[in-house]
N, C-alpha and C positions, 0 to 999 in steps of 0.2 A: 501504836498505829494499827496492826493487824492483829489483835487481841484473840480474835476468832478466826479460824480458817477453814471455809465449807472445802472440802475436798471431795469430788463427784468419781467415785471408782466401779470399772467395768471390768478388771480384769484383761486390758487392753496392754498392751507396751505403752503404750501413750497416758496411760492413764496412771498408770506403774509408772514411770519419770513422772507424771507431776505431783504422785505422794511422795516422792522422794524429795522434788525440791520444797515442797509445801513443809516438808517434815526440816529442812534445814533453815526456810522462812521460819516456821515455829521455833523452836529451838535461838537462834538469834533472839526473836522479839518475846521468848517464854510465852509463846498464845496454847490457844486448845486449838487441838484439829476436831472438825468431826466430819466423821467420813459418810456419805451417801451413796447408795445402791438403790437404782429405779428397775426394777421389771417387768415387765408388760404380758400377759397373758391375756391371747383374745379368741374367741370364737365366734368364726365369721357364721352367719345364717345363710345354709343352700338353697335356692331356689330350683326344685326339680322340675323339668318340662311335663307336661303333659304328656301323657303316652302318647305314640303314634306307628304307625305302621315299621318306623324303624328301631333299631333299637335306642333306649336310652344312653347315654354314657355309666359310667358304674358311679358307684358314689358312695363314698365313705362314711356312716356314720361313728360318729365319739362319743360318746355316754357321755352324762356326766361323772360318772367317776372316775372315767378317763381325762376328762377334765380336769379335774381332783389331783389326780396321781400329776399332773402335767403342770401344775400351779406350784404342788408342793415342791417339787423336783426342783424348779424354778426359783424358789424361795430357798432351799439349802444349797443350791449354786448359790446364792445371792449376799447367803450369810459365811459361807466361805470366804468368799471375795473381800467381805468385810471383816471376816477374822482375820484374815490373814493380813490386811493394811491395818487393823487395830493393834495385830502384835508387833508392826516393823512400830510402828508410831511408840507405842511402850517401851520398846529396845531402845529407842533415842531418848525416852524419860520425861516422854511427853505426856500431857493429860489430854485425853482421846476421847470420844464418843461415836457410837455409830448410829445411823438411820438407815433403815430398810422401809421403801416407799412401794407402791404399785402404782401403774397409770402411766402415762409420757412421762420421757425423759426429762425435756428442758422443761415443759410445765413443775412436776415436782422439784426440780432442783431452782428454778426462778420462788417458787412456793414456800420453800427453806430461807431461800436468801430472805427473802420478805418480812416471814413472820420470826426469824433468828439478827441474830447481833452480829452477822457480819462482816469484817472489815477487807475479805479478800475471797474471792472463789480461784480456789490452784485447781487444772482441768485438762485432761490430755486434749491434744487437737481434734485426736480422731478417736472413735470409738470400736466396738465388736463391728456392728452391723452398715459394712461401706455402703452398698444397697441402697439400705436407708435413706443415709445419708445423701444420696446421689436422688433419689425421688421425692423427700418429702424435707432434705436441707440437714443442715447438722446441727446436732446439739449446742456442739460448742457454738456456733455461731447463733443461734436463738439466746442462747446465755448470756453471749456479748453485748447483743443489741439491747434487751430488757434487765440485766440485772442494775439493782441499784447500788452497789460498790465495784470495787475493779475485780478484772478478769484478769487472771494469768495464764495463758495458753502454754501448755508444753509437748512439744515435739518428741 
């Protein structure tokens, strides 16, 4: 029945319980877990006013190699996160895989489900960024609505 188990990991508490019960779904049914990491690196473009009589506000620029160093930084937080759920998933003697994505969240991880084999997404409730969540909707609930197999949400 759950042969494959996308497991979407933020390094969250939430998301940490649900590779743990994912890893005891697997284990039961002998599936592969593979573990997903989305992160998102953006730079917004500033529009500076025109001079005028008063002063400007200040304003920051980032190079792009600060950009760079800000991407990379990003990327070995990302693959930590996935190390570290790939060696609990190995400790239980399971067959693992990971993915490390860039771009939205629930876009990439609906994008997995789609083009992979499967049969359950295990997904903490909540993720790092409540914010977010709170203005633009949660992951886990975009996951819910469009994936094409079941959700398991864990708390």
């Amino acid at each position: 029945m759950f042969e494959n188990i996308l497991v979407p990991v933020d390094g969250s508490d939430h998301s940490l319980r649900a590779l743990e019960t994912a890893i005891q779904i697997a284990k039961k049914f002998k599936a592969k877990l593979t573990l997903i990491h989305v992160y998102q690196v953006s730079v917004r473009p500033v529009v500076i006013p025109e001079p005028t009589t008063l002063t400007p506000p200040p304003v920051t620029v980032i190079t792009s190699a600060e950009v760079s160093k800000v991407a990379e930084a990003a990327r070995e937080a990302a693959m930590k996160i996935l190390k570290d759920g790939e060696e609990k998933a190995k400790a239980a003697g399971l067959d693992v895989e990971i993915m490390l994505k860039e771009g939205s969240a629930s876009q990439e991880i609906l994008k997995a489900v789609k083009e992979g084999n499967f049969g359950l997404v295990a997904m903490g409730a909540r993720g790092i960024s409540k914010l977010k969540e709170i203005l633009v909707g949660s992951v886990s609930d975009d996951v819910i609505r469009n994936a094409s197999c079941p959700v398991l949400i864990v708390k």
